[in-house]
Structures are given as C-alpha cells and as structure tokens.
C-alpha positions as a Markdown table, in Angstrom:
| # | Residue | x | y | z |
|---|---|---|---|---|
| 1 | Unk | 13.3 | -8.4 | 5.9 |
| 2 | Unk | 11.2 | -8.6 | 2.9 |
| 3 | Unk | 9.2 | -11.7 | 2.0 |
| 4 | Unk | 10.7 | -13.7 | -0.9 |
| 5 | Unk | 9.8 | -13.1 | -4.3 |
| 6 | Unk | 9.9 | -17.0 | -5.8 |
| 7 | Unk | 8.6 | -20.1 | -4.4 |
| 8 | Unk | 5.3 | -21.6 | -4.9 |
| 9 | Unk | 2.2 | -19.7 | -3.4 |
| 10 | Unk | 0.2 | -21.7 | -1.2 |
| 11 | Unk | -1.5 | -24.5 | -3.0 |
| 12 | Unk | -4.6 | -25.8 | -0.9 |
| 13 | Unk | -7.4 | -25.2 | -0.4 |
| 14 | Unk | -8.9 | -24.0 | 2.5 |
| 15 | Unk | -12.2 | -25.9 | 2.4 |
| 16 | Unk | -14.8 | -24.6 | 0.5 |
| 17 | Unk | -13.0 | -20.9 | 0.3 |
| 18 | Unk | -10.3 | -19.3 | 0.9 |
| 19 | Unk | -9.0 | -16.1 | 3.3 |
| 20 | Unk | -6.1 | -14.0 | 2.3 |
| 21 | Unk | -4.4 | -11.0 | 4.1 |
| 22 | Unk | -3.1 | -8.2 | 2.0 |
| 23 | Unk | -1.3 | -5.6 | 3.7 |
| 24 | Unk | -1.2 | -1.5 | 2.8 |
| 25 | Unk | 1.8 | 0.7 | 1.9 |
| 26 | Unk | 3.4 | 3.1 | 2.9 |
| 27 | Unk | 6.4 | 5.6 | 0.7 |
| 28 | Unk | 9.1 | 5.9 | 2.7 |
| 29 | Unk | 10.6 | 7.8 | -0.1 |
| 30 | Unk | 9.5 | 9.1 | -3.4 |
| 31 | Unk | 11.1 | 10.9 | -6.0 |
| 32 | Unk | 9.0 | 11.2 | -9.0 |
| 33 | Unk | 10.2 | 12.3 | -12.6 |
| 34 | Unk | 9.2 | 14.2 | -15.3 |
| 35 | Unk | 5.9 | 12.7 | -17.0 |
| 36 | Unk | 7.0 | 9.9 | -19.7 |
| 37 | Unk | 4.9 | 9.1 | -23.9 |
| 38 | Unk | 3.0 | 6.8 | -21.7 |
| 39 | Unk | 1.2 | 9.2 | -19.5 |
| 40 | Unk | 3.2 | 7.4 | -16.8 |
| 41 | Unk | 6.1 | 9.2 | -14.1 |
| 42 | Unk | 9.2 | 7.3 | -13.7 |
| 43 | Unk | 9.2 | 6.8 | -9.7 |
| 44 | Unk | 12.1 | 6.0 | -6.8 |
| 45 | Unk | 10.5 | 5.1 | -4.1 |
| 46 | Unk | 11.2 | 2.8 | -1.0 |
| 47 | Unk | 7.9 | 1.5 | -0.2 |
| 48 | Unk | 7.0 | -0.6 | 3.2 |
| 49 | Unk | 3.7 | -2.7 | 3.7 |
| 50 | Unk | 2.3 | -2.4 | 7.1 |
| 51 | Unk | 0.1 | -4.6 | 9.5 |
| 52 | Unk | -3.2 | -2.6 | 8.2 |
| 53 | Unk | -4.8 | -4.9 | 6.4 |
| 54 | Unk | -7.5 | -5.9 | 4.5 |
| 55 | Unk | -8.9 | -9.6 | 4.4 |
| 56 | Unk | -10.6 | -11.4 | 1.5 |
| 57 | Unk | -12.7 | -14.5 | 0.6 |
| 58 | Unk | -12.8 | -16.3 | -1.8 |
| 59 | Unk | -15.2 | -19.1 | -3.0 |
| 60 | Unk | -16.7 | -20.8 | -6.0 |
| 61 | Unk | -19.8 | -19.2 | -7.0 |
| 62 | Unk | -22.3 | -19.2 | -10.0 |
| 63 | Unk | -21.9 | -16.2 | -11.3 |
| 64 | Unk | -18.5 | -13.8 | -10.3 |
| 65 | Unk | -19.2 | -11.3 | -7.8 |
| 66 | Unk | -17.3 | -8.6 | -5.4 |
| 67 | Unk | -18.7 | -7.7 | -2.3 |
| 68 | Unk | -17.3 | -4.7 | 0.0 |
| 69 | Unk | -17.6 | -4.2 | 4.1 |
| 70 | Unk | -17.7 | -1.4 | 4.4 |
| 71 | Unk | -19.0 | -0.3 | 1.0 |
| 72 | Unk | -17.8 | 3.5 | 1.1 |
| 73 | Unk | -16.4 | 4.3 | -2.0 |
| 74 | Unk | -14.8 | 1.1 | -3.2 |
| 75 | Unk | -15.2 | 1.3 | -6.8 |
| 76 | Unk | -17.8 | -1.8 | -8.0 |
| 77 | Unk | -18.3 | -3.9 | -10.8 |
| 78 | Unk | -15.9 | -4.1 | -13.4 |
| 79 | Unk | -14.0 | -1.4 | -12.0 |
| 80 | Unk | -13.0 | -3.6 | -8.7 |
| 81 | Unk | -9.6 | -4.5 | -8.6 |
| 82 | Unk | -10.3 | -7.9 | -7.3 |
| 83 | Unk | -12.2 | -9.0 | -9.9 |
| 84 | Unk | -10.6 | -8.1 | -12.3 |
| 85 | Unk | -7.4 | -9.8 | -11.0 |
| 86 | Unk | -9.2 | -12.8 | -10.8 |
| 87 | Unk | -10.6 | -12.8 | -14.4 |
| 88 | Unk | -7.5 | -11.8 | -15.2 |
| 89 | Unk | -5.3 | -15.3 | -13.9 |
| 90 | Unk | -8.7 | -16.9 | -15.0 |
| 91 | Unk | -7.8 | -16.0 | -18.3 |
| 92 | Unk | -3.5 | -16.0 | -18.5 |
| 93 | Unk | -3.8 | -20.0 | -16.6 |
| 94 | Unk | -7.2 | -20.7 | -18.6 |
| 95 | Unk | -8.7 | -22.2 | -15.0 |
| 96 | Unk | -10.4 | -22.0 | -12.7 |
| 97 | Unk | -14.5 | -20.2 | -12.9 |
| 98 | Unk | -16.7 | -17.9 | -11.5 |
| 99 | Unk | -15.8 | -16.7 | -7.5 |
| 100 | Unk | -17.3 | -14.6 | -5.3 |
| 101 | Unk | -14.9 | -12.4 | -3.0 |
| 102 | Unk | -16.0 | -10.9 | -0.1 |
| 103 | Unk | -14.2 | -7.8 | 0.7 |
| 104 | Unk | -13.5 | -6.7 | 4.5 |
| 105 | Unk | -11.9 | -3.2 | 4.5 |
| 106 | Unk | -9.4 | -1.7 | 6.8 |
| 107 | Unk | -7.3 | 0.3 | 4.6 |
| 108 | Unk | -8.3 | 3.3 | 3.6 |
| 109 | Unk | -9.8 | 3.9 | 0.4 |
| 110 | Unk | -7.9 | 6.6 | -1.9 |
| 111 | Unk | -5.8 | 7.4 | 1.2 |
| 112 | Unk | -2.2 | 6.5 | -0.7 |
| 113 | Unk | -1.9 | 3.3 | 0.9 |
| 114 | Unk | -2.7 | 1.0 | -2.2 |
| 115 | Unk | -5.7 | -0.6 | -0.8 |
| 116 | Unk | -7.2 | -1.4 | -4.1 |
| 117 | Unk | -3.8 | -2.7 | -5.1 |
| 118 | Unk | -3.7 | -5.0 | -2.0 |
| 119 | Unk | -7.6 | -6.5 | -2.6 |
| 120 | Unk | -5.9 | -7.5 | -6.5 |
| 121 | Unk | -2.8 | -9.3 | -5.0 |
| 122 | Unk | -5.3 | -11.1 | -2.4 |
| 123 | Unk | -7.7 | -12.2 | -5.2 |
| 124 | Unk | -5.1 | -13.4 | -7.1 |
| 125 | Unk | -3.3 | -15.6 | -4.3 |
| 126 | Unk | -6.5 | -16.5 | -3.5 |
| 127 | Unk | -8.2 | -17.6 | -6.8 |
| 128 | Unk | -4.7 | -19.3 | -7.2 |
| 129 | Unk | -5.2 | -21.3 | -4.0 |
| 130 | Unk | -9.0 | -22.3 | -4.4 |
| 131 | Unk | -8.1 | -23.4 | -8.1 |
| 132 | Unk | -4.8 | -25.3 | -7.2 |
| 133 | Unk | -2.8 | -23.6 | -9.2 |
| 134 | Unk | 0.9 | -24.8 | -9.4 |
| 135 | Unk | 1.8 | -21.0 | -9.8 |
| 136 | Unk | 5.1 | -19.5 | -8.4 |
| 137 | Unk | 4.8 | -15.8 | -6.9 |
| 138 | Unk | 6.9 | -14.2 | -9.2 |
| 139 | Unk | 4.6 | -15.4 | -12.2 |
| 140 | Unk | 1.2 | -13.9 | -9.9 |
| 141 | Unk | 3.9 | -10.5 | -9.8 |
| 142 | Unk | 4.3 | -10.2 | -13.3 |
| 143 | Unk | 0.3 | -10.5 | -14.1 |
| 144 | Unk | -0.1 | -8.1 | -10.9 |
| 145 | Unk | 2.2 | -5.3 | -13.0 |
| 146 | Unk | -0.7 | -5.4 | -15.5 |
| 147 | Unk | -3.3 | -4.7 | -12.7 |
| 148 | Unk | -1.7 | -2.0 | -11.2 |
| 149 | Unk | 2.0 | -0.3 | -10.7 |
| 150 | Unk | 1.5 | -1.4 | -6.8 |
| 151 | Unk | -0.2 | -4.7 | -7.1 |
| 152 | Unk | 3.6 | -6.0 | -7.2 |
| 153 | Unk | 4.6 | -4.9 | -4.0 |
| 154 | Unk | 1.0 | -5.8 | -2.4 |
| 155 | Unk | 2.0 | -9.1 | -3.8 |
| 156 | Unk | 5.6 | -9.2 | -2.4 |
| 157 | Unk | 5.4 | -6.9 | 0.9 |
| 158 | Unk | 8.5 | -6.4 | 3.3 |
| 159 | Unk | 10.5 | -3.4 | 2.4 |
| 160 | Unk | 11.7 | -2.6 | -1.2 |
| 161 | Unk | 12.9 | -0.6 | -3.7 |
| 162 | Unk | 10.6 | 0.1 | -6.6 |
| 163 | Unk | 11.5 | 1.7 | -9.6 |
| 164 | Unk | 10.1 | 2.5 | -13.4 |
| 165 | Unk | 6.3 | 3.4 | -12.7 |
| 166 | Unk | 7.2 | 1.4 | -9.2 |
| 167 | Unk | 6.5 | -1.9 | -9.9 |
| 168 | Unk | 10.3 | -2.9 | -11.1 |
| 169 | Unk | 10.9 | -4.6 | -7.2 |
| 170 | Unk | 14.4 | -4.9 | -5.7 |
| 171 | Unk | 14.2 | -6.0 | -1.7 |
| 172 | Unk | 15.1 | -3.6 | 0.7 |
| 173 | Unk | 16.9 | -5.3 | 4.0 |
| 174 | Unk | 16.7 | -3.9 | 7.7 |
| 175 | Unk | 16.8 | -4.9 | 11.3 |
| 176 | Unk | 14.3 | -2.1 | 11.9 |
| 177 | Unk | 10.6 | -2.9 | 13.3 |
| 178 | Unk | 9.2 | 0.5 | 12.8 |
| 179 | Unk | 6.0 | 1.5 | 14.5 |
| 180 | Unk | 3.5 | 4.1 | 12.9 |
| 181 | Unk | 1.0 | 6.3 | 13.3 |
| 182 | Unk | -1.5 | 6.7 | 10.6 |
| 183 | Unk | -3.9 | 9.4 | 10.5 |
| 184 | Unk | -7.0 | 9.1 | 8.1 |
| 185 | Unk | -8.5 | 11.7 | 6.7 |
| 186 | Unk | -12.1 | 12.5 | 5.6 |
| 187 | Unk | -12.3 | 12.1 | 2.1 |
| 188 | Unk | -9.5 | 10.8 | -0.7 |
| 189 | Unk | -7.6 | 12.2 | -3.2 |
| 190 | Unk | -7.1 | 10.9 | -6.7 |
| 191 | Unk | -4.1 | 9.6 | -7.3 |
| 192 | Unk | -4.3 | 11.1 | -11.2 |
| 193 | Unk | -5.6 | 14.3 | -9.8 |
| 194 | Unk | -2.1 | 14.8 | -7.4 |
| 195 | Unk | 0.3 | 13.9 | -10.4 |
| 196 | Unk | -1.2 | 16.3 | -12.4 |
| 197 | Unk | -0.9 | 19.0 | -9.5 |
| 198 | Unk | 2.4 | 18.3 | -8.8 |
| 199 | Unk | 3.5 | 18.7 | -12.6 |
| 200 | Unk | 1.0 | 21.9 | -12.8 |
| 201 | Unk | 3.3 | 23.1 | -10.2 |
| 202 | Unk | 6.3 | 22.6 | -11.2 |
| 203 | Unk | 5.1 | 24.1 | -14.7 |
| 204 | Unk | 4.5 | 27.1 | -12.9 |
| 205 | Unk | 8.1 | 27.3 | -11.2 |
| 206 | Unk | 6.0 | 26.3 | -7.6 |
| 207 | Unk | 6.8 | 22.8 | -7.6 |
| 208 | Unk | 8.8 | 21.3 | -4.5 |
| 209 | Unk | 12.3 | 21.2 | -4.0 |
| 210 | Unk | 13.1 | 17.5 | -5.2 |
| 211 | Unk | 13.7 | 15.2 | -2.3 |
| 212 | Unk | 17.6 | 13.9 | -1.5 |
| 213 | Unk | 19.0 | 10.6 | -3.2 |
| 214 | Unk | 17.3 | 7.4 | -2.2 |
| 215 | Unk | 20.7 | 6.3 | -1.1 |
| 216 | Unk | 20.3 | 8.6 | 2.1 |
| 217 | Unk | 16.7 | 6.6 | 3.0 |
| 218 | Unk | 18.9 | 3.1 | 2.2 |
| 219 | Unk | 21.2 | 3.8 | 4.2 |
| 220 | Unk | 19.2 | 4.8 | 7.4 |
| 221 | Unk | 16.7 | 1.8 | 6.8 |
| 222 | Unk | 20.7 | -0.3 | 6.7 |
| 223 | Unk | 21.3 | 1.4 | 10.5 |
| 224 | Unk | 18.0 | 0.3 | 11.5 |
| 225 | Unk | 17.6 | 3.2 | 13.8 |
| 226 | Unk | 14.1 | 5.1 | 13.8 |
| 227 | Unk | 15.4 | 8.5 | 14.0 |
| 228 | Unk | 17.6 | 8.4 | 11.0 |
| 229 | Unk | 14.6 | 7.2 | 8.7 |
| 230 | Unk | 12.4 | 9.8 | 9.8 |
| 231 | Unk | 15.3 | 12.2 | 8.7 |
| 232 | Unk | 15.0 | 10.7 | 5.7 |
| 233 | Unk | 11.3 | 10.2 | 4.4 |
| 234 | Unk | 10.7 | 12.2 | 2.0 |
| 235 | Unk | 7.4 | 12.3 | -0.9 |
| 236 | Unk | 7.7 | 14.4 | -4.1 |
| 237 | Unk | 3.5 | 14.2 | -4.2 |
| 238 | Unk | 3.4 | 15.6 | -0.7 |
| 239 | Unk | 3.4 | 19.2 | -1.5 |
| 240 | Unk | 0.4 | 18.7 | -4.2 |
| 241 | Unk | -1.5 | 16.9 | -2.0 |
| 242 | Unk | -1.2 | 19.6 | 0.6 |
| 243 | Unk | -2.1 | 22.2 | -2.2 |
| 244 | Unk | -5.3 | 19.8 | -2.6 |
| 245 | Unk | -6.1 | 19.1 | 0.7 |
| 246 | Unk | -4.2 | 21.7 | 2.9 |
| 247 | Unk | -5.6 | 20.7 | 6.0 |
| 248 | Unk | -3.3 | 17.5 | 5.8 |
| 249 | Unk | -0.5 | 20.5 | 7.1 |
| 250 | Unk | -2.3 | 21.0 | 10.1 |
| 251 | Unk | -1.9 | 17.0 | 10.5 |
| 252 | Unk | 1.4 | 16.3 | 9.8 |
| 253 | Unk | 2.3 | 19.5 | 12.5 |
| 254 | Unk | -0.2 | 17.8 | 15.1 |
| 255 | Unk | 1.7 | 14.4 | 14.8 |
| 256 | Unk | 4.7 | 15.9 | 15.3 |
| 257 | Unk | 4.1 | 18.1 | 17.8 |
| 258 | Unk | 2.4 | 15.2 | 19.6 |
| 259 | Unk | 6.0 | 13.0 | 19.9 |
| 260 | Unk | 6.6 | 11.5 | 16.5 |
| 261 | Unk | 10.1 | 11.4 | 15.0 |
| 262 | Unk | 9.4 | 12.7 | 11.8 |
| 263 | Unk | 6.1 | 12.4 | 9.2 |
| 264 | Unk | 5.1 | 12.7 | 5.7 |
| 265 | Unk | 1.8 | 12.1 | 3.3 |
| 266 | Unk | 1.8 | 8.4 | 2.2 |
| 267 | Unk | 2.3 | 8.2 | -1.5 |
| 268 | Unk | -0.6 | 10.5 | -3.3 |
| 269 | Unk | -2.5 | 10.8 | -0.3 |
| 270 | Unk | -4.3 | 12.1 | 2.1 |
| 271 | Unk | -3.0 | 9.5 | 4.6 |
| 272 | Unk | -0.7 | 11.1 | 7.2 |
| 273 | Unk | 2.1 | 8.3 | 8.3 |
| 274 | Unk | 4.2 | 9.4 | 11.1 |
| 275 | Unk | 7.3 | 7.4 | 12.9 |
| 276 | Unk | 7.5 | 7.0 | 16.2 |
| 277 | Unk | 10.7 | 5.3 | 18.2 |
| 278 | Unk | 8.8 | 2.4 | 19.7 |
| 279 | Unk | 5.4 | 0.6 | 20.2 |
| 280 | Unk | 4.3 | 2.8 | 23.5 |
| 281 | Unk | 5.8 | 5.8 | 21.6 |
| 282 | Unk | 3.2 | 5.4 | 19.0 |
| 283 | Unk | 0.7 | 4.6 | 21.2 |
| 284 | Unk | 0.6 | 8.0 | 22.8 |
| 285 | Unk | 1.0 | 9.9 | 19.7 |
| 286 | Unk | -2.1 | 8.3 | 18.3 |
| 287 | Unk | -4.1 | 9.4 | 21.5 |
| 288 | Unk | -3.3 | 13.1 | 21.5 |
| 289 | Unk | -3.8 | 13.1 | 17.9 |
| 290 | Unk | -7.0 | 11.5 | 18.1 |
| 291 | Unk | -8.3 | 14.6 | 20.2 |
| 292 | Unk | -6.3 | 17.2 | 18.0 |
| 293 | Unk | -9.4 | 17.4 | 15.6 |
| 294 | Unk | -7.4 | 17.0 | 12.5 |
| 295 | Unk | -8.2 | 13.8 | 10.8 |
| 296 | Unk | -11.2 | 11.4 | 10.9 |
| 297 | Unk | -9.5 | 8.4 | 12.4 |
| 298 | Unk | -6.3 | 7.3 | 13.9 |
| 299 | Unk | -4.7 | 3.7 | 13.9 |
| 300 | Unk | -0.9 | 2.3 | 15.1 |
| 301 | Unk | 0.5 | -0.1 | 12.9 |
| 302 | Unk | 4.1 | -1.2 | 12.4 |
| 303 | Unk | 6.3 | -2.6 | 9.8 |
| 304 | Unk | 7.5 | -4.5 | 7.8 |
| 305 | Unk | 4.8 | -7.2 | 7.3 |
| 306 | Unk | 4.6 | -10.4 | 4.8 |
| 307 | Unk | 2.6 | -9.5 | 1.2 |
| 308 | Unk | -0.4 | -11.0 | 0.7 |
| 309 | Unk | -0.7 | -14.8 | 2.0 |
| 310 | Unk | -3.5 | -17.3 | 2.3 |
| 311 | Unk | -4.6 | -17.7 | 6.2 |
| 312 | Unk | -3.9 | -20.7 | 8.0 |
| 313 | Unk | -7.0 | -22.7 | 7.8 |
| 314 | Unk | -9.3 | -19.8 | 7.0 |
| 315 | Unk | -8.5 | -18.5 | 10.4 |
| 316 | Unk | -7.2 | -15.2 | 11.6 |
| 317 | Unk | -3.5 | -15.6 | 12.2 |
C-alpha cells in the first residue's frame, strides 16, 4: 500500500540533527506524450519506490552546505537538489537558517531512479523536522512539484499513479511485495538527452510502438501476482535509451535469460530493473548477472517502501 499523502510530518527533533531515508523509483509503466508549450511531455506512468535508498543529515550550520559520499557525479552547489529544497521551505515557511546535509548515496546517479529527486524530499522532511515545523506532507508535496516532477512521489512513496509531467499523485493499491533486480550501469544518461531521442525518433517514423493502456499494468498490480506485472511493464523512453546506450539490450537479455519474469529500463535510464517471483528468485538472478559482464553493479531490492521519513532517533531503522 502506498504511504499516506496528509498527516503531519514528523515534528522533533532528533538531537542536534536529523537522518531521513528517501527511497528510489522505479516506472512500472510509462507512456509518454507528444511534447507540450512548456517544453514538458504529458506522462502515464505507474511508479514504485524501492528499498534502495539514500540517507541524509541534516543539522544547523553556519553557513548552508551539501556534502556527497560518494561524490561521483552528484551535481554541487547550487545545482544540488537538496539545497535547494531546503532554501526553498526556508523561504515558502520564512524559518528556519543555514544547514548542512550530508549526503550518503546508494542510488544511482542519472540511472532513472530519481535519486536527486529523493535527496530533495529528504531535505525537505528533514529541514522540516530540525526547524519544528507544524507542516503537513501534502503542503512539503506541493513545494516538492516545484523542485522536480519526481520529488512528489520521493516524498509520498508506495505505489502510484502519476500523471501531467508525473507529479499529479493518485495511490496505487496492491497486495504484491515485489522483489527486483537492478542492474547499474557504467555511466548515466540525461534525462533531457532521452526525451529528445525519443521524439527525434518518432519524428523520423522510428519511434516505438506505444506501450498498452495503464489499465492493463492496474490491473495486474490489483491481482497481486508477479507474473502478470512483468507482462505488463512497459517504458515509452526504453527504446531511446537503448538507441543511447545499446549495451543496456544485452542487459535486459542477460536478466532475463538468467530467471527473471519480465524486465525493462527504469524511467530515462540506464538502470536495468527486472522482476523476479520471490526473494530467493531474485537472489539468484542477481548472482549470474553479476558474472554476465553486462553492467557495473548488481543489487536486490523489493517494493513498495514508505517515502521519505525521518529515522527513529537518528538510527538506522
């Protein structure tokens, strides 16, 4: 079930900072449209966050600061999404001050699984905890939509429906626990860089058959059972990240040949997330792909999980 989207975010204080968990996502489905005045697609997409996470604290500090472990391409400065969520409830609440938010990264960076978007909902749950801010999560959604279209669901997590650019949220519910596979590639893609593919090739007449009717991906997540969701994932982006990146074929052949029920790129890419029946499932298609030489790094996660939520006590759990 999805986490709710109202009731008040978690008001104290852990002590002298606080820790938040923020988990990645994953597209069950996406159907993108035609490119709007904005710049922006119109999406359908069924999105799921994941037990890959990444964890950030934050505490009071002199002068505002954003520090990354490890540092590999996260984007700095004023360009880090953190920071500028928390300038950004700084400014809409008019509290709070200068924090410093240590960054500890386990989603991939520009690997489609909104990790930047993630590191903006935990700032802002967490400057909204350290400051004491009587702030319910709907309100932290809404300034999360300016952020980013996925900063939203970061916020919200479970399963869910996301429309306009997908940040429009409408909960998803099912009884499944569904166990993945997630293979990292070596380098990113630009999320910019695959929408513009994708409408360069459907300018050309090359662009992908569109994927079925949400309703078919509803429906199977409604059963609850693994196999008819794999039938159903489907990503509009997928083909122009493979025309990007083309090894991420080879990848998505590899996890299924090793046992998974079905696969597909994770939103603009280059992570490869493949379903698996069951925990021990997973675990054995993540060994044989780890020796099949086709991505950089393998990890099992499974879903759904909360959105992102202050830590008990500063601890891990």
């Amino acid at each position: 079930m999805m986490a709710s989207n109202s009731g008040p975010t978690a008001l104290a204080p852990a002590g002298p900072s606080v820790r938040v968990r923020a988990p990645a996502k994953i597209n069950l489905y996406l159907a993108v449209g035609d490119v709007r005045e904005d710049g922006y697609h119109d999406l359908v997409t069924v999105f799921q966050a994941v037990d890959l996470a990444d964890e950030l604290t934050v505490r009071p500090a002199r002068r505002s600061a954003v520090r990354t472990t490890p540092p590999d391409g996260v984007p700095v400065g004023a360009k880090n999404l953190a920071g500028v969520a928390a300038r950004l409830l700084a400014t809409r609440t008019k509290s709070g001050g200068p924090v410093a938010i240590d960054i500890a990264k386990q989603i991939p960076v520009a690997g489609g699984m909104a990790g930047g978007s993630a590191d903006a909902a935990a700032a802002l749950v967490g400057c909204a905890a350290l400051w004491e801010l009587r702030v319910q999560r709907q309100e932290l959604i809404e300034i999360g939509r300016e952020i980013g279209a996925d900063v939203p669901f970061a916020l919200a997590g479970g399963t869910a429906l996301g429309t306009g650019r997908g940040d429009l949220l409408s909960p998803v519910m099912t009884r499944a626990r569904l166990h993945w596979v997630l293979a990292i590639a070596d380098h990113g893609l630009s999320t910019p860089a695959v929408f513009a593919e994708l409408d360069r090739l459907r300018a050309q007449g090359g662009g992908p058959p569109p994927v079925r009717p949400v309703d078919t991906m509803l429906a199977a997540l409604t059963s609850g059972e693994p196999a008819k969701i794999a039938a159903a994932l489907g990503n509009d982006l997928q083909a122009a990240a493979i025309s990007l990146a083309p090894g991420l074929r080879r990848t998505l052949r590899a996890g299924e040949q090793a046992g998974a029920l079905g696969g597909l790129v994770s939103g603009s890419g280059p992570t490869v997330a493949l379903l698996c029946a069951d925990a021990e499932s997973a675990g054995a298609v993540a060994a044989e792909l780890a020796g099949s030489g086709t991505c950089r790094s393998v990890r099992v996660a499974a879903g759904p999980a909360p959105g992102a939520r202050v830590l008990p006590n500063g601890g891990t759990g």
